[in-house]
N, C-alpha and C positions, 0 to 999 in steps of 0.2 A: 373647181373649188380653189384650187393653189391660186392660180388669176385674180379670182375673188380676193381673197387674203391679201398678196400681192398689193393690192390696188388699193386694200382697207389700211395698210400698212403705210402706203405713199401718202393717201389722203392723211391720215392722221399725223404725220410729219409734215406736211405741208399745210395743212390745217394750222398746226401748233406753231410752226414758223412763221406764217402769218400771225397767230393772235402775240404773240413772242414781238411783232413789229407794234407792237399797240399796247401792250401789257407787258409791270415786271410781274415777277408773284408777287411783291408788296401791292404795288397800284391793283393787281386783280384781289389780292385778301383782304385788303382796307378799303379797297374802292366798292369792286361790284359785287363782290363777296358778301359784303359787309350788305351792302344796300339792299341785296336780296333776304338778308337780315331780316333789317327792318322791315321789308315791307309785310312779309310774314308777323312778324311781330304787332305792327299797326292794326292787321286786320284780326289778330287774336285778341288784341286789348279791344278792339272796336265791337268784338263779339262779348267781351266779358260785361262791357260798358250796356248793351244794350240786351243783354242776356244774365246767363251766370255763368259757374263753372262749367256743365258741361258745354252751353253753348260755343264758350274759349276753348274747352279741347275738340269742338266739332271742327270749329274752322281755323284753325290752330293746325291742326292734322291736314285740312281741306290745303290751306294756304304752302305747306312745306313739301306736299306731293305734288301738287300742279308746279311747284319749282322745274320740277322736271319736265313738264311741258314747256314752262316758257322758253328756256335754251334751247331745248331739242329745235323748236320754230326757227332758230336762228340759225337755219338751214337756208331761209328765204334772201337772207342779207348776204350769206355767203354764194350762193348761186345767180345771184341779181348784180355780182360785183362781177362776176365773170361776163357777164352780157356788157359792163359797161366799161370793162377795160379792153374789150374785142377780143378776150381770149376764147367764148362760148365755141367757136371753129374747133378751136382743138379737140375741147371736151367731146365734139362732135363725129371728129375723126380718130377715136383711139381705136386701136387698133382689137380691144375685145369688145368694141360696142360702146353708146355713148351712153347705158344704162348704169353699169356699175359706177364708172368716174360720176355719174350726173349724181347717184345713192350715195358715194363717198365724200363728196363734197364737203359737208359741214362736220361730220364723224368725229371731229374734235370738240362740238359743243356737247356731244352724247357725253362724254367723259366728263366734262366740265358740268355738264347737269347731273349728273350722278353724283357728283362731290357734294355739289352744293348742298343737294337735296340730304343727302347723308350729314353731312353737318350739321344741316340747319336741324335733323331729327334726332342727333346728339344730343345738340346745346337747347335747342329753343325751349323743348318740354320743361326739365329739373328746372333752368333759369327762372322762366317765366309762373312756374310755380303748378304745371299740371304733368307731372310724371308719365311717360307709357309706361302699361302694364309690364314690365320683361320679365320671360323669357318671347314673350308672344310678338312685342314690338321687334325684336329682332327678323323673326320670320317676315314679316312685311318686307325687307329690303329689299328680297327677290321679287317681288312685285311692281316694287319702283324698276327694276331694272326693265321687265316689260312694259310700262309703263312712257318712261324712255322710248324702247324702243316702237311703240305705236305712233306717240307723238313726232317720231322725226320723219315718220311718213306721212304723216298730217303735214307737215312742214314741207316737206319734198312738194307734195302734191299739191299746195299751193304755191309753191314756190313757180310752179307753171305759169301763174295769173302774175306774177311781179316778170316772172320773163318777155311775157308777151305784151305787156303796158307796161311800160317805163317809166321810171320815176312814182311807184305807187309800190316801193318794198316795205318800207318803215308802215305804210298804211294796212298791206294785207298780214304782216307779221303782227302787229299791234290787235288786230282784227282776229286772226288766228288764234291768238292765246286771250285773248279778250272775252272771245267767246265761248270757251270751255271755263275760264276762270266765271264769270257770269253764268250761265244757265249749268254748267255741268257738275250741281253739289260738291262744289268748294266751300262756299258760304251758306249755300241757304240750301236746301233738300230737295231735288226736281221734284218732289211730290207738291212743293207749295206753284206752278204753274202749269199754264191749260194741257190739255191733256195735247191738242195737235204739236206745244214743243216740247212737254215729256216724250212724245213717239221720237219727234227730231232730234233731241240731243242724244240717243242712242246711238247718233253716228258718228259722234265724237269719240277723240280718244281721252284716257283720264277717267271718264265717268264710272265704268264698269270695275278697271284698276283701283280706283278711289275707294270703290263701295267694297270692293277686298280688300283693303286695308283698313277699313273700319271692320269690315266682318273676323280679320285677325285680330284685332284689339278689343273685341267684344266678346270673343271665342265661340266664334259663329263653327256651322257643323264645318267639317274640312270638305263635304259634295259640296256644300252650297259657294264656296271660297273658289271653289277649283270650276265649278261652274264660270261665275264671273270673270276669272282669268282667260279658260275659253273665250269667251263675247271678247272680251279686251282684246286677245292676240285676234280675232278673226276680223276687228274693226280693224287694226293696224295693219291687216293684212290687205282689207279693200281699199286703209289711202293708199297704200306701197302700187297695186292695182291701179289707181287710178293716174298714180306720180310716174308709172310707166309708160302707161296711153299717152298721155300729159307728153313726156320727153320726145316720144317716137313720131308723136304728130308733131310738134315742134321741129326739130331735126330733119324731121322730112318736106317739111315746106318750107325749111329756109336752106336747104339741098335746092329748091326749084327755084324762090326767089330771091337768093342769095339773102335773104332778111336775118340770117346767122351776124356774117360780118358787120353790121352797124352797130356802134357802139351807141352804149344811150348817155 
């Protein structure tokens, strides 16, 4: 566990040092900040436009939780840059295993989607004119934070598919949160599509999380809340499973045909 910690400690300083070569906090507050604003905001007016109130506060609430999926994914961009700067080697050979560093990689967007998503559930509600219920929208927070942390093993676990094909990161990451944002009741309810992809989107993350944060803003029973949370953590625990498998065959085949060292 100390190792663990360790290594969560390094990645996130070196996380932040990189985004720090790309971003100030002004360019991140009025840049992507802001834009993750708006986009939230377009698909709340876009629901009030083609619905009514609560329509705006369904996907209003849909659009400011799945914030926290999109950055968690951008785990995929962060681990696709190591393959193509030739450093994947190292990640390969540290010295506790190339599991935790390959896990801590992006750990700086987890914090940086928490913000966002926390902000955006500040401001967007009062602004836009459909208030959370508080004291109750507060309790949701902790949910985002599982949430989060589901998604970035969603993220990990694809991030496999942008290692092993090259030049296809921007396309599976786009694709990853595309696809929870579309089918996983952000906007529209999984109950309105066929029953074979209501089974399927159960295996995303976000969806089960989502439907507890509306069940706390509804004042749904606290079994049935804590249920969902369950289902949530036990998905994120199958990507984290799968982002595993995913590294260790990786690592081990490019041990044999040196296919580590190529940069893309």
């Amino acid at each position: 566990m100390r190792h663990a910690l360790r290594i969560g400690r390094e990645s996130l300083i070196l996380g932040f040092a990189e985004m720090g070569a790309v971003y100030t906090w002004r360019t991140w507050t009025f840049g992507w900040l802001v834009r993750l604003l708006c986009q939230a905001t377009f698909y709340a007016l876009l629901g009030r436009y083609v619905g009514d109130e609560a329509t705006m506060r369904y996907v209003l609430v849909g659009n400011i939780v799945v914030l926290a999926c999109l950055e968690s994914t951008i785990v995929v961009i962060s681990l696709a840059g190591e393959r193509a700067m030739g450093t994947l080697p190292l990640l390969a050979i540290a010295p506790c295993g190339p599991l935790p560093v390959y896990l801590g990689r992006g750990l700086q967007w987890t914090v940086t989607g928490l913000t966002s998503s926390l902000v955006a559930w500040l401001v967007l509600p009062p602004l836009l004119g459909v208030p959370l219920p508080w004291p109750r929208a507060g309790y949701a927070i902790p949910v985002l934070v599982l949430i989060l942390a589901s998604s970035y093993g969603y993220g990990c676990a694809l991030a496999g598919v942008a290692l092993r094909l090259r030049g296809v990161e921007w396309l599976v990451l786009n694709f990853a949160y595309g696809i929870v944002m579309t089918f996983g009741g952000v906007n529209v309810p999984i109950g309105v599509w066929p029953e074979p992809l209501r089974i399927a989107v159960q295996a995303l993350p976000v969806v089960h999380g989502l439907e507890a944060v509306r069940g706390v803003l509804d004042g749904a029973p606290p079994g049935h809340v804590l249920g969902l949370l369950g289902i949530e953590a036990l998905v994120g625990g199958g990507w984290y499973a799968v982002a595993a498998v995913s590294m260790s065959r990786l690592v081990s085949s490019g041990r044999r045909d040196g296919s580590l060292d190529h940069a893309g």
